[in-house]
C-alpha positions, 0 to 999 in steps of 0.5 A: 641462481638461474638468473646470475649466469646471463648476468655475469656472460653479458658482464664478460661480453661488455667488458671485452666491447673496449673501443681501441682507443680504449685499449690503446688509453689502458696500455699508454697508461701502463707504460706510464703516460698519465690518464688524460694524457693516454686517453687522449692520444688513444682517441687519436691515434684510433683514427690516425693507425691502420689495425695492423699498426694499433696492434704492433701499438699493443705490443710495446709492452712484450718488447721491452720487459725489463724497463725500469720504470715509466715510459715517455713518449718518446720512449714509446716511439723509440720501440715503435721504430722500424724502417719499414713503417715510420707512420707509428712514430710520426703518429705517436709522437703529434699525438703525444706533444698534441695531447700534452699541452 
């Protein structure tokens, strides 16, 4: 009984150790990017976004909550839009049209 706990904290611990463009795959694929697609564009955009902008990445979500159905990624870029940072767009949208061929 004793020895579940440390097991089940150090299952807690590992799953919150996702990599962000583990985090990033996990919310394209809940807009609707497919898989391969989400996992490929999270492994880029990691390397290409500042924090600060992979977290405004994280939010699309909270911005528009009555879509309807899947997002594209030009969707995406579109909610991703400000004057003040066009990087987001212009990053989202070579890592979607490179991941998708």
């Amino acid at each position: 009984m004793k020895m579940r706990a440390p097991v089940l904290f150090a299952c807690v611990v590992l799953v919150g150790c996702a990599t962000p463009a583990q985090r990033i795959a996990r919310k394209l694929g809940e807009y609707g990017v497919p898989p391969r697609q989400a996992q490929c564009m999270g492994d880029r955009l990691q390397s290409r976004l500042t924090l600060a902008q992979l977290r405004r990445l994280e939010e699309i979500g909270k911005m528009v909550p009555d879509r309807s159905g899947p997002m594209s990624v030009g969707d995406i870029a579109r909610q991703l839009s400000d004057p003040r940072d066009p990087t987001v767009v212009i990053e989202v949208v070579k890592a979607g049209v490179g991941c998708a061929i």
